[in-house]
C-alpha positions in Angstrom: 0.0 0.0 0.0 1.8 2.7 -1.2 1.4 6.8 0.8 -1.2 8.2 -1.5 -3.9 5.7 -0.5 -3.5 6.6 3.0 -2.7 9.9 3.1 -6.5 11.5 2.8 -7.0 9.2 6.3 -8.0 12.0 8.6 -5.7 11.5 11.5 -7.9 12.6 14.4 -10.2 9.8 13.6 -7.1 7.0 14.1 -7.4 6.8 18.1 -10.2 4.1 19.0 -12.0 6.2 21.5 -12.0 9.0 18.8 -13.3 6.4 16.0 -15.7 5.4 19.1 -17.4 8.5 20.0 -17.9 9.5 16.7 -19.8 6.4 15.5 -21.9 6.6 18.5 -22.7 10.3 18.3 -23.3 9.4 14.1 -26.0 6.5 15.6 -27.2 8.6 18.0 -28.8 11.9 18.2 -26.7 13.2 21.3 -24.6 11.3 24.5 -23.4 12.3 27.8 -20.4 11.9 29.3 -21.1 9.1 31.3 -22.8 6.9 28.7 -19.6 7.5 26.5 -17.4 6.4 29.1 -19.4 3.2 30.1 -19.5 2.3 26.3 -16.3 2.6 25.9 -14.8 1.6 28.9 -12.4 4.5 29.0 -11.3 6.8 32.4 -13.1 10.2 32.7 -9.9 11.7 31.7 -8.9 9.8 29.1 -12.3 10.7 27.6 -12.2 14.0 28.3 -8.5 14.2 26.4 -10.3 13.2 23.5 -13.1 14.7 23.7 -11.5 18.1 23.6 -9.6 17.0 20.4 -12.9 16.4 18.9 -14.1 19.6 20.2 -11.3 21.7 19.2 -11.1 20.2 15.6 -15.1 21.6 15.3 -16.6 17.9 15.1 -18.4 18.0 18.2 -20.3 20.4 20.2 -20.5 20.2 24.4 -23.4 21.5 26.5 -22.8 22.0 30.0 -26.4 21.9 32.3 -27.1 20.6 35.7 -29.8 18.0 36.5 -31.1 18.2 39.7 -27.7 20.0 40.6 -25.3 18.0 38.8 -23.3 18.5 35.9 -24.2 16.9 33.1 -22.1 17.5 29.4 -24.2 16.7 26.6 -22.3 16.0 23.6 -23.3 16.0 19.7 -21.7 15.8 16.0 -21.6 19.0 14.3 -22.4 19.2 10.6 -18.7 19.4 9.8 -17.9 16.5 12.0 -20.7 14.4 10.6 -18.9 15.2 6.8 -15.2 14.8 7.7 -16.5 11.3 9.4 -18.1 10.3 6.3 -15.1 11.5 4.3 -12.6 9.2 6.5 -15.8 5.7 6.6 -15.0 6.0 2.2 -11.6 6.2 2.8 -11.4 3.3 5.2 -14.1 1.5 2.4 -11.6 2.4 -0.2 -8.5 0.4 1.1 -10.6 -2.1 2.3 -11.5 -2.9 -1.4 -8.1 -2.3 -2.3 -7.1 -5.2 -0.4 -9.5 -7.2 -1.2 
C-alpha cells in the first residue's frame, strides 16, 4: 500500500475512542459523558482528552447543564464533524476494497 492511498485518512479519527465516539454520536442523536465512558470503557480523563480534540477540531459540540444539581455535558456531532466522518468511513471503504 503505497502513501497516496493513506494519506487523505484524517488522522484525528485513528485513536479508537476517537473512532468510538464518533460512531456513536453518528448512531445517536446526542450522549453524555457518562454513557460515553461506560461504552467505551475508557477513564473520565482519558475521555475527556479526546473529547476536547474532537471539540477543538469543530466535530463536536458540548453543553454543560445541571440536573437536579449536577453537571451533566451533553455531547453532539456537528455538521462538519458528521462530513469529515463520512469522508474518512470511504476512505477506510476504499483500502478495504483495495485489499480485497
Amino acid at each position: 500500500m503505497s502513501d497516496s492511498i493513506i494519506k487523505e485518512i484524517n488522522e484525528i479519527f485513528s485513536a479508537k475512542i476517537r473512532l468510538g465516539v464518533m460512531t456513536i454520536l453518528s448512531i445517536n442523536d446526542e450522549s453524555d459523558f457518562t454513557s460515553l465512558k461506560k461504552q467505551l470503557d475508557v477513564s473520565d480523563g482519558n475521555l475527556g482528552a479526546h473529547m476536547n480534540v474532537l471539540e477543538k477540531a469543530g466535530y463536536i459540540e458540548v453543553d454543560k447543564s445541571f440536573v437536579n444539581r449536577r453537571p451533566k455535558t451533553t455531547y453532539k456531532i456537528t455538521d462538519n464533524g458528521c462530513k469529515a466522518f463520512k469522508e474518512h468511513l470511504t476512505q477506510l471503504e476504499s483500502i478495504i476494497k483495495k485489499v480485497k
